[in-house]
C-alpha positions as CSV (number, residue, x, y, z in Angstrom):
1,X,-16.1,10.1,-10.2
2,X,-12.4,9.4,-11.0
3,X,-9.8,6.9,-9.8
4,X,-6.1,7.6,-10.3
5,X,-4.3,4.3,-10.0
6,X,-0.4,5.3,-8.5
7,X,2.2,3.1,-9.3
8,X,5.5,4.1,-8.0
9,X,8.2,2.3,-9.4
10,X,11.9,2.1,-8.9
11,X,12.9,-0.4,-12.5
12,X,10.6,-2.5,-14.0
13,X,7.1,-3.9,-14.0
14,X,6.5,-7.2,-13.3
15,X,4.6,-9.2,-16.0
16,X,1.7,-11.0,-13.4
17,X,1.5,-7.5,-12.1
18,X,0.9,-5.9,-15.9
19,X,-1.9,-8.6,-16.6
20,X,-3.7,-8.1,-13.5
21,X,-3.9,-4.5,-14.1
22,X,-5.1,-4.6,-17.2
23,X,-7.4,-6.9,-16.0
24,X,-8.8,-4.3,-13.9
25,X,-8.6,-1.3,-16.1
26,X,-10.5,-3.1,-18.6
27,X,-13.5,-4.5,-16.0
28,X,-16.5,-2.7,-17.1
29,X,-18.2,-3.4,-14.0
30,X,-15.8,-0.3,-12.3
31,X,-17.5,2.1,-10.5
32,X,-15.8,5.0,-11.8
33,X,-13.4,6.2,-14.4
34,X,-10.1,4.9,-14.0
35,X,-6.5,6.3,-15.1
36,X,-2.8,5.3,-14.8
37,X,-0.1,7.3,-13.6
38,X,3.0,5.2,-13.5
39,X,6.2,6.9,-11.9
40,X,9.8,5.5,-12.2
41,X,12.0,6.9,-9.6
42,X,15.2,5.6,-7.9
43,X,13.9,6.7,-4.4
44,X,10.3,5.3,-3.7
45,X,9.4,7.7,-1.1
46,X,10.3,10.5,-3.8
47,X,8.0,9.2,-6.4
48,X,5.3,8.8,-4.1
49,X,5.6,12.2,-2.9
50,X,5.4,13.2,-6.4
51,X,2.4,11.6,-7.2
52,X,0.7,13.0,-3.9
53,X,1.6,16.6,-4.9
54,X,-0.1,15.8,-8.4
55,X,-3.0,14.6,-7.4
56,X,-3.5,17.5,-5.4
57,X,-3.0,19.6,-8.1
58,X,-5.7,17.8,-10.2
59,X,-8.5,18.2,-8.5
60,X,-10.5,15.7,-10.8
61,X,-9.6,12.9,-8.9
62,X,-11.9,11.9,-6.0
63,X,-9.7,9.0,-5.3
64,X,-6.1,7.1,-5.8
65,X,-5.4,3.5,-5.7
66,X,-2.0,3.0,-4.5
67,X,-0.5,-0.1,-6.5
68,X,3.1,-1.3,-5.8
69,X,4.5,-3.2,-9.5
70,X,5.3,-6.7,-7.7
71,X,1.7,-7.3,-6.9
72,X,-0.9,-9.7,-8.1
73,X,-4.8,-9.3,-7.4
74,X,-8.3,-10.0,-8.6
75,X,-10.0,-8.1,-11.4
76,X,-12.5,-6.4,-8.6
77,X,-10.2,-5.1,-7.1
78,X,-11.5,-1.8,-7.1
79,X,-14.9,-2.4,-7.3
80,X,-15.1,-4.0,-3.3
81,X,-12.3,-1.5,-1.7
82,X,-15.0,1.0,-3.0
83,X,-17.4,-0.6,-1.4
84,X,-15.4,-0.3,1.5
85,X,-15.4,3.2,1.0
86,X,-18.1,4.1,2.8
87,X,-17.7,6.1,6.2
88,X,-14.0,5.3,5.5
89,X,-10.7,7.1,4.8
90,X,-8.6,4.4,3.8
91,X,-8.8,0.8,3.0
92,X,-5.9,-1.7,2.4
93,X,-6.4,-5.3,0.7
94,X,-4.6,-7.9,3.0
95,X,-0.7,-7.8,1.6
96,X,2.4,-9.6,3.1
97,X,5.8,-9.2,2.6
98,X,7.7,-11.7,0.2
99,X,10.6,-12.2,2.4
100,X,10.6,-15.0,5.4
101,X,8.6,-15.0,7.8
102,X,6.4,-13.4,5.4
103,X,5.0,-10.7,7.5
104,X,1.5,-9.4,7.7
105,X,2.1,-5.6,6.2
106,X,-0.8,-4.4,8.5
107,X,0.4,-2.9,11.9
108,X,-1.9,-3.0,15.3
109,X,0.6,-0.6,17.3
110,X,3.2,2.4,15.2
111,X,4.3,4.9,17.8
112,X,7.6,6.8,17.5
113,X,9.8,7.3,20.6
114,X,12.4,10.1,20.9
115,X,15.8,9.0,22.5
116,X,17.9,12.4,22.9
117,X,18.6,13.3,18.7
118,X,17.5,9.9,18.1
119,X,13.8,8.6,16.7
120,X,12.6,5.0,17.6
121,X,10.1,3.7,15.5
122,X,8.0,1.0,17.4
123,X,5.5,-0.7,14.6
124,X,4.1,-4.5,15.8
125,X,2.7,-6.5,12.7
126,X,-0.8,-8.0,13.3
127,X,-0.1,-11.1,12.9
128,X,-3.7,-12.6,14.5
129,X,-5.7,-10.0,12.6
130,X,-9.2,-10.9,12.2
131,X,-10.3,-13.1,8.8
132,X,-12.4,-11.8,6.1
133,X,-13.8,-8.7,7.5
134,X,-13.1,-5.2,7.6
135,X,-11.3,-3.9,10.5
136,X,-9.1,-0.8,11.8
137,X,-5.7,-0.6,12.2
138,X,-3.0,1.2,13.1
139,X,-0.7,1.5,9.9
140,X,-0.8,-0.8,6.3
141,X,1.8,-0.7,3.7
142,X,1.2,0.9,0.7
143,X,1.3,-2.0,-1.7
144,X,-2.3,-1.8,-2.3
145,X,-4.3,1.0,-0.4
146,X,-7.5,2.9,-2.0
147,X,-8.0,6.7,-0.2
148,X,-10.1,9.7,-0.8
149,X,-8.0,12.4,-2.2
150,X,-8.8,14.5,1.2
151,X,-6.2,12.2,3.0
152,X,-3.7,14.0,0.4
153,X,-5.2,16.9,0.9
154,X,-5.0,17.1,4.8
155,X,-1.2,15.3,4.4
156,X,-0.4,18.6,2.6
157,X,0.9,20.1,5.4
158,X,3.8,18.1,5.9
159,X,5.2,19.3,2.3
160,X,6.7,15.3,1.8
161,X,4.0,13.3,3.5
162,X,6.0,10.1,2.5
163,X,9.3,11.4,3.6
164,X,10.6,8.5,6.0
165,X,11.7,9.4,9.4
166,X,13.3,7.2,12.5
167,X,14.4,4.3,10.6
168,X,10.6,3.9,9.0
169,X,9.7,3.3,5.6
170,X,7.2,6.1,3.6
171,X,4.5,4.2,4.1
172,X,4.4,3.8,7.9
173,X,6.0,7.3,8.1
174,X,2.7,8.7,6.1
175,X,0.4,6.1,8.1
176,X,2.1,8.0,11.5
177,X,1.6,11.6,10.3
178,X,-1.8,10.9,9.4
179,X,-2.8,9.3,12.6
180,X,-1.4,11.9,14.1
181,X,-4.4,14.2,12.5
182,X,-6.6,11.6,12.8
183,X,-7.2,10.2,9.8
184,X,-8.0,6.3,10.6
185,X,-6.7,3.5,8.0
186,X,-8.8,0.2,7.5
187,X,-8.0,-3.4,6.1
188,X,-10.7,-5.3,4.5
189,X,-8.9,-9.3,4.5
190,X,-11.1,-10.9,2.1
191,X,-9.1,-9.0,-0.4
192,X,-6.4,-11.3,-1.0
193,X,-3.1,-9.7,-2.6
194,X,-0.4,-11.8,-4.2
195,X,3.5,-10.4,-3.4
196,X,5.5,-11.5,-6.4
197,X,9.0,-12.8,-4.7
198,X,11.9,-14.1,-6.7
199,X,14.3,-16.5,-4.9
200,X,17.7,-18.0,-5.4
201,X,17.7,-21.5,-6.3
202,X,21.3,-23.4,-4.9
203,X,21.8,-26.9,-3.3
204,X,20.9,-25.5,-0.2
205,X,18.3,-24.2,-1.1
206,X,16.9,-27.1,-3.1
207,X,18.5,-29.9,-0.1
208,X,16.3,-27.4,2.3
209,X,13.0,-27.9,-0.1
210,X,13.6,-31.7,-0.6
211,X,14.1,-32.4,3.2
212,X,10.7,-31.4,3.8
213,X,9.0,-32.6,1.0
């Protein structure tokens, strides 16, 4: 059995993020054979795509860990979403944007409305998702999501599965598609993943920090 770990990557890897994958590359306790395919591309969408049609052309993977290059988690990473695994398509670790209000990037509604030549994209964070167990949902990000390479395999007949439409970003645009031929996605919040954020430090800033302090 063989993991791909995707990374899709638009300039630079983070240095938390390069330990923590070594980290888990290194873990002997893995279930399965593990290997890195890093792709720099100035569209993310594109390099994901890219990736996807790879994988399908190797048919030695059985699985692919989708890893964004700003995130930070636990060495077992891969050993409990496999776990997961079972009876499942899809699993997400529990990832939040790094931008106030520091969204949940797990969706409990995604449908797409046509207005005339326009698509409207309708996507409701779940903000009151249920703690530490595994549950359903609608749509995840793709910061951290484990899939069986039949996902992929099934996407395949959109060409660009992570092509965005409607104002959407690849990963809800793939998350839509796929529900669409009913393959169901799954978050398991005990996995707790780290989004590395970088801010600005100015006097209002700091006066903003110091008032509440």
């Amino acid at each position: 059995m063989k993991t791909l770990i995707a990374i899709p990557c638009m300039d630079y890897l983070e240095a938390d993020f390069v330990e923590c994958l070594t980290n888990l590359i290194l873990n002997p306790r893995n279930p399965c054979e593990v290997e890195v395919r890093y792709l720099k591309a100035s569209l993310i969408y594109d390099a994901r795509n890219q990736i996807a049609k790879y994988v399908i052309q190797h048919p030695e993977y059985d699985y692919v860990l989708w890893l964004d290059s700003d995130m930070t988690f636990d060495a077992d990473l891969l050993i409990k979403l496999m776990e997961d695994m079972e009876g499942r398509l899809a699993v997400t670790g529990l990832c939040f944007g790094r931008r106030p209000p520091f969204k949940p990037c797990i969706y409990n509604k995604l449908e797409v409305k046509q207005d005339g030549n326009v698509v409207l994209p309708v996507a409701e964070n779940w903000y009151d998702y249920p703690r530490d167990e595994i549950f359903e949902v609608e749509a995840c990000g793709f910061a951290c999501v484990l899939m069986k390479r039949e996902v992929l395999e099934t996407m395949a007949i959109y060409g660009v599965p992570f092509y965005p439409v409607g104002g959407m970003g690849e990963d809800l645009t793939f998350c839509w598609r796929a529900n669409k031929l009913g393959i169901k996605f799954h978050c398991d919040s005990r996995l707790k993943i780290g989004h590395i954020m970088r801010m600005q430090v100015d006097e209002y800033f700091r006066d903003q920090v110091v008032s509440r302090s």
